[in-house]
C-alpha positions as CSV (number, residue, x, y, z in Angstrom):
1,X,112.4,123.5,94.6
2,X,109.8,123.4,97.2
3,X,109.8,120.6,100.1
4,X,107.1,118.9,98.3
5,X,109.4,118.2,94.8
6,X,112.4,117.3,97.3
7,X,110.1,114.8,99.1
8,X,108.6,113.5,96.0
9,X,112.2,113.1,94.2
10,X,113.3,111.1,97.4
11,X,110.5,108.8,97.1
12,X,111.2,107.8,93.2
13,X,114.9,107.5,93.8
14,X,114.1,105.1,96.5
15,X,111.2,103.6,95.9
16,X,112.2,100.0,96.8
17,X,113.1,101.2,99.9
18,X,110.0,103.2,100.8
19,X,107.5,100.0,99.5
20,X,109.7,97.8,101.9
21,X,108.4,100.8,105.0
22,X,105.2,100.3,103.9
23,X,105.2,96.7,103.8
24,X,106.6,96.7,107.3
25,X,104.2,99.1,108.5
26,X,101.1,96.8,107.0
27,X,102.8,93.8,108.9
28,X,102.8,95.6,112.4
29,X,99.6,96.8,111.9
30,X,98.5,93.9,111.4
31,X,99.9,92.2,114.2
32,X,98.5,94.7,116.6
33,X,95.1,94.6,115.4
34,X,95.6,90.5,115.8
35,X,95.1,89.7,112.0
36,X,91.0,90.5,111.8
37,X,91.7,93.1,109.3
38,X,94.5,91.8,107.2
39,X,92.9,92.3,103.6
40,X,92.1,95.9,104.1
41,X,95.1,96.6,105.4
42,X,96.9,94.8,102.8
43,X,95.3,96.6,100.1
44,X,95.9,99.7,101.6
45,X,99.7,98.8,101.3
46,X,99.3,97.9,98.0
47,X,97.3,101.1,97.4
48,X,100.7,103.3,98.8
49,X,103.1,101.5,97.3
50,X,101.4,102.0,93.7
51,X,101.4,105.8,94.6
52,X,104.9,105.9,95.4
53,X,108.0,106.3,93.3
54,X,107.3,103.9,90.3
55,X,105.3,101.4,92.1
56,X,105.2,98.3,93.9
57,X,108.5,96.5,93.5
58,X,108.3,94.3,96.8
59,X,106.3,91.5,96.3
């Protein structure tokens, strides 16, 4: 099993956890770039979290 199947299996078996990262992330972004960009940046989020694990579950 290459890095990439054990990185990819750690991401489905905790896919809650990873779409809470992300959610974070988008939320500090967002704060640093004071708000003026916060429906790309939302969308990007929700973009990640679909292509992670089995999709968004925070919501």
């Amino acid at each position: 099993m290459s890095f990439l199947d054990k990185a990819k299996d750690m991401l489905d078996k905790h896919d809650d956890k990873v779409d809470q990262l992300l959610e974070k992330a988008g939320d500090e972004v967002d704060r640093r770039t004071g708000g003026k960009h916060s429906a790309h940046i939302d969308r990007a989020v929700d973009e990640a979290q679909k292509r992670t694990g089995q999709g968004d579950t925070v919501r």
